[in-house]
TIKOLVEX-743916 format. One record per residue (C-alpha): residue number from 1; chain; y, z, x. Coordinates in steps of 0.5 Angstrom, whole numbers, always signed. Layout:
! residues N
(r NUM; "A"; (Y; Z; X))
...
This chain:
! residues 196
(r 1; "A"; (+202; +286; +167))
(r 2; "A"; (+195; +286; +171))
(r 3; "A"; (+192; +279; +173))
(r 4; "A"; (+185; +277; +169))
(r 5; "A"; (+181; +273; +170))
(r 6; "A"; (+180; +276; +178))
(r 7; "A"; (+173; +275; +182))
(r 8; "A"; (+171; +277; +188))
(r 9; "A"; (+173; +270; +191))
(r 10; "A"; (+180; +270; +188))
(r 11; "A"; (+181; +278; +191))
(r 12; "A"; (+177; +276; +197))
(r 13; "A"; (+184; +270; +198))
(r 14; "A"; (+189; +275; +195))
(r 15; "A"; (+186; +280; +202))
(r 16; "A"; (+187; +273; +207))
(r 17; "A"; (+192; +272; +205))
(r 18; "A"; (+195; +279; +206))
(r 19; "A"; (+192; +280; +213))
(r 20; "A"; (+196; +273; +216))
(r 21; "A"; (+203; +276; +214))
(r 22; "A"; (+202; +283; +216))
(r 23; "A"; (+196; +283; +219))
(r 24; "A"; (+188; +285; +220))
(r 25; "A"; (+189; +292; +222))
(r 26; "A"; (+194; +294; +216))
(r 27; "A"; (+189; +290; +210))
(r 28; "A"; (+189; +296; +205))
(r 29; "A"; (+186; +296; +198))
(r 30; "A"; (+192; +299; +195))
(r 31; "A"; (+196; +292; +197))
(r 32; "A"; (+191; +287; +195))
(r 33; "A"; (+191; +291; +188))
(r 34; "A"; (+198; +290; +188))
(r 35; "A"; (+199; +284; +190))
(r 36; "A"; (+195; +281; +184))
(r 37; "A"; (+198; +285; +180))
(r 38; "A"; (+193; +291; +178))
(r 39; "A"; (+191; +298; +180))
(r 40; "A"; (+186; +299; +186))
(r 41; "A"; (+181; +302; +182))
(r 42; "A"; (+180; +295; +179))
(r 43; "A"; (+178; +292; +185))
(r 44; "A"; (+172; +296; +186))
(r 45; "A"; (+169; +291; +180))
(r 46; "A"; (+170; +286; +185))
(r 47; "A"; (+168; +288; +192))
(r 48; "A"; (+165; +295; +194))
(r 49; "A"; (+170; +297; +198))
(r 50; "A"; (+174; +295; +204))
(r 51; "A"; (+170; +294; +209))
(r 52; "A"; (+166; +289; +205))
(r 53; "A"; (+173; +286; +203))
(r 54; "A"; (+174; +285; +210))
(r 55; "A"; (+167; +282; +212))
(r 56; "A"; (+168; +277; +206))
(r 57; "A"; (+175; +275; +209))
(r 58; "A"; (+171; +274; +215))
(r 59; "A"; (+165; +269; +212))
(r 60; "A"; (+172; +265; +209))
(r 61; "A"; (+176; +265; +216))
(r 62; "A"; (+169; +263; +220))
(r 63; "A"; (+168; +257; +214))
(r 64; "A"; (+176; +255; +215))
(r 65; "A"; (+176; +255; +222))
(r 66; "A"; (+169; +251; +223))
(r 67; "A"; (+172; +245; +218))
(r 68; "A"; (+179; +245; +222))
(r 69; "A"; (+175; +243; +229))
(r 70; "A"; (+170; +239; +225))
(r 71; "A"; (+176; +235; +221))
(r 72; "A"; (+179; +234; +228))
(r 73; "A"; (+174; +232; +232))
(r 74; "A"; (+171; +227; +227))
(r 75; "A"; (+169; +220; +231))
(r 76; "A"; (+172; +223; +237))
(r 77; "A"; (+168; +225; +244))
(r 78; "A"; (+168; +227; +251))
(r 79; "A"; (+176; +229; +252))
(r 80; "A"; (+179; +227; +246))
(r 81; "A"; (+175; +232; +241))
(r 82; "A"; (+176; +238; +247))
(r 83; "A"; (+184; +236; +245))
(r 84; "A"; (+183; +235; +239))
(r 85; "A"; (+178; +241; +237))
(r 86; "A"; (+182; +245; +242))
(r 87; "A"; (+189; +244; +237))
(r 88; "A"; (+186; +245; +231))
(r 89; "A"; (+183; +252; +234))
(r 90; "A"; (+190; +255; +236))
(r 91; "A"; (+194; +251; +230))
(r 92; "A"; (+189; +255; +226))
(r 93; "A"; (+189; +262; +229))
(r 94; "A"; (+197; +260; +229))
(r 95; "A"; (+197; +259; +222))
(r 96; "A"; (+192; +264; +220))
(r 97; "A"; (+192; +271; +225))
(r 98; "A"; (+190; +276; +221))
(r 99; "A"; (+184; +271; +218))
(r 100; "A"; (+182; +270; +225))
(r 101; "A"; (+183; +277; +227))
(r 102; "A"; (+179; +279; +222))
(r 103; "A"; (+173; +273; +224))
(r 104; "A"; (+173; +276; +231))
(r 105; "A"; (+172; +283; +228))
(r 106; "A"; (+166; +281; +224))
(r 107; "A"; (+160; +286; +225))
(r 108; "A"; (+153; +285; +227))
(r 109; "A"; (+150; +282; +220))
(r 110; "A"; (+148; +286; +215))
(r 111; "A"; (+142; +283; +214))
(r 112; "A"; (+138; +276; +214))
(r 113; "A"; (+142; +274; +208))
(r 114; "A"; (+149; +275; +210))
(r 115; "A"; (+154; +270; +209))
(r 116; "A"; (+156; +271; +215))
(r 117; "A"; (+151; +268; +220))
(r 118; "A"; (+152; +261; +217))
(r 119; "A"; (+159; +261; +217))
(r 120; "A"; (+159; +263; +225))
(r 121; "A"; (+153; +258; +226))
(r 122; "A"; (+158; +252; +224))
(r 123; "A"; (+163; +255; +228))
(r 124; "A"; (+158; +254; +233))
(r 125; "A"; (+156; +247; +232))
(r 126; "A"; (+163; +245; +231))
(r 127; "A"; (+164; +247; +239))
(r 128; "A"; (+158; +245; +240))
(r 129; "A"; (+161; +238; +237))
(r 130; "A"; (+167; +238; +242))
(r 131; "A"; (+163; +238; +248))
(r 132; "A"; (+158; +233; +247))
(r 133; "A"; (+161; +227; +249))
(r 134; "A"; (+161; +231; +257))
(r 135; "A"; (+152; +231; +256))
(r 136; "A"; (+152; +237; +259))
(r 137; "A"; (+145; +240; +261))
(r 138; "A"; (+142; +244; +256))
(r 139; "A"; (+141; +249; +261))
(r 140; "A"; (+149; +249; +261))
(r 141; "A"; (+151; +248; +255))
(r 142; "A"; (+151; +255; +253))
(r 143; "A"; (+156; +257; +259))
(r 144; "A"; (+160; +252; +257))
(r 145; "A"; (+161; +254; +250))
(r 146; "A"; (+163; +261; +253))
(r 147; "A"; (+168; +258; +257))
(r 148; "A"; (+171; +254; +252))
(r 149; "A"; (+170; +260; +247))
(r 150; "A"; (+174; +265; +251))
(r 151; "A"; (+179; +260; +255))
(r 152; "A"; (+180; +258; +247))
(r 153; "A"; (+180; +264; +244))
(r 154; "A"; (+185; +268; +250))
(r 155; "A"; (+191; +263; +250))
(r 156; "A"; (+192; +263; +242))
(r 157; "A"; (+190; +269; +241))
(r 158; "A"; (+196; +271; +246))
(r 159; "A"; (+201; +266; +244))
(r 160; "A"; (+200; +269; +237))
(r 161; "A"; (+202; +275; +238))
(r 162; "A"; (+208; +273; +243))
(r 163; "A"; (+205; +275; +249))
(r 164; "A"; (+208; +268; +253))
(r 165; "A"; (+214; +270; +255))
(r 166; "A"; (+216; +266; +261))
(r 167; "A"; (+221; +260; +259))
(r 168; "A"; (+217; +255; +260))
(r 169; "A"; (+213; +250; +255))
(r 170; "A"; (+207; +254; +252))
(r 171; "A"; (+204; +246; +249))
(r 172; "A"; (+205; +243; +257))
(r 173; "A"; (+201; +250; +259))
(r 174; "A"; (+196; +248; +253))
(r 175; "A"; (+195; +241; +256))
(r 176; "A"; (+195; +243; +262))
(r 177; "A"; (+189; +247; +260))
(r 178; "A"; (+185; +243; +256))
(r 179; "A"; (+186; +238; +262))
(r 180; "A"; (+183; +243; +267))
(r 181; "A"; (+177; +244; +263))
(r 182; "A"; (+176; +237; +262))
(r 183; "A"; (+176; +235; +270))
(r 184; "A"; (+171; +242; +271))
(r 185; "A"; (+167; +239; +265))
(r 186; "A"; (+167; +232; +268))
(r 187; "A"; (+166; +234; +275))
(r 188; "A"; (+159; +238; +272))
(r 189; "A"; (+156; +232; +269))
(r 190; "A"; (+157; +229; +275))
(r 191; "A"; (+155; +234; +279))
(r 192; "A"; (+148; +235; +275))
(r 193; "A"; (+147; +227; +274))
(r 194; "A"; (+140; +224; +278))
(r 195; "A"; (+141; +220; +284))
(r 196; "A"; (+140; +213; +283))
C-alpha cells in the first residue's frame, strides 16, 4: 500500500538514507520509490528528477554536518575545538558516507537563491570556528582552512572506505594527526607574532 503523506522533505530523507547504505553513486529513483513504498512516477510530484534529489541530500548533508562541528566545538578553542571538530567530522562521515559523498559531489550553485550556498557557508563558518582560538593572520586563514578541509576530508573519507589496512591504531594515527596540525598551526601564530 503506498505511504501518504510524502513531500519533498521526507523523499529528500528517504534518499539520505538510501545513500549512507549502499552508497551516493547507487541512489536510483527506483528505490527511493520503493523504499517508501510507492511507484517511481510519484516521486516526480516531490522532486524534479534525480539530479535535483541528489542536490537537496546535499543541502541536508551540508546542514548536518555544520551542526555536527559546531555542537562539538562549542565553549571549546584553540586545540581542544580542532579535536573536537576534527572528531565530529570523521564520526560524521562514518556514520553518514553516502550523505557526505554526496555533499562533496554538490555542483556549482544553481543560482543566488539555491540552498546550497548557506548550508556550504555554515560549513565554513563551523571550520572557521575550529581555528579561531590559534588567531591566525587574516592573510592565512584561507590556507588554513584548506589545509584542514583536505587533512580532514582525506583521512576520513579513506577510513570510510576501508582503505587503512595496516595493523596499526586508525584512532592513534588520528591523534597523531590532529597533534601534528595543532604544533604547525601554534608554530605559525608564533612565527607571525609582532616582536616585543
Amino acid at each position: 500500500m503506498p505511504r501518504a503523506g510524502l513531500t519533498a522533505l521526507s523523499v529528500t530523507e528517504a534518499g539520505a538514507a538510501l545513500v549512507d547504505e549502499v552508497g551516493f553513486q547507487n541512489l536510483s529513483m527506483g528505490l527511493v520509490a520503493e523504499r517508501l513504498g510507492v511507484k517511481t512516477p510519484a516521486l516526480y510530484k516531490h522532486v524534479t528528477s534525480q539530479a535535483d534529489l541528489a542536490h537537496r541530500i546535499a543541502v541536508l548533508a551540508m546542514g548536518e554536518f555544520a551542526d555536527a562541528i559546531r555542537d562539538a566545538i562549542q565553549g571549546r578553542a584553540g586545540s581542544d575545538a580542532l579535536a573536537a571538530g576534527a572528531q565530529a567530522m570523521r564520526a560524521y562521515v562514518r556514520e553518514h558516507p553516502g550523505r557526505y559523498a554526496a555533499g562533496d559531489a554538490a555542483s556549482r550553485p544553481t543560482g543566488p537563491d539555491d540552498p546550497i550556498i548557506p548550508a556550504v557557508e555554515r560549513v565554513i563558518a563551523s571550520w572557521a570556528a575550529m581555528l579561531r582560538g590559534y588567531h591566525l593572520d587574516p592573510g592565512q586563514e584561507i590556507h588554513a582552512l584548506r589545509m584542514l578541509r583536505s587533512v580532514l576530508h582525506g583521512f576520513s573519507t579513506l577510513e570510510a572506505a576501508g582503505g587503512f589496512q595496516i595493523d596499526a591504531s586508525v584512532d592513534d594515527s588520528f591523534t597523531w594527526m590532529i597533534d601534528f596540525l595543532d604544533r604547525g598551526l601554534r608554530d605559525i601564530t608564533t612565527s607571525s607574532a609582532p616582536a616585543s
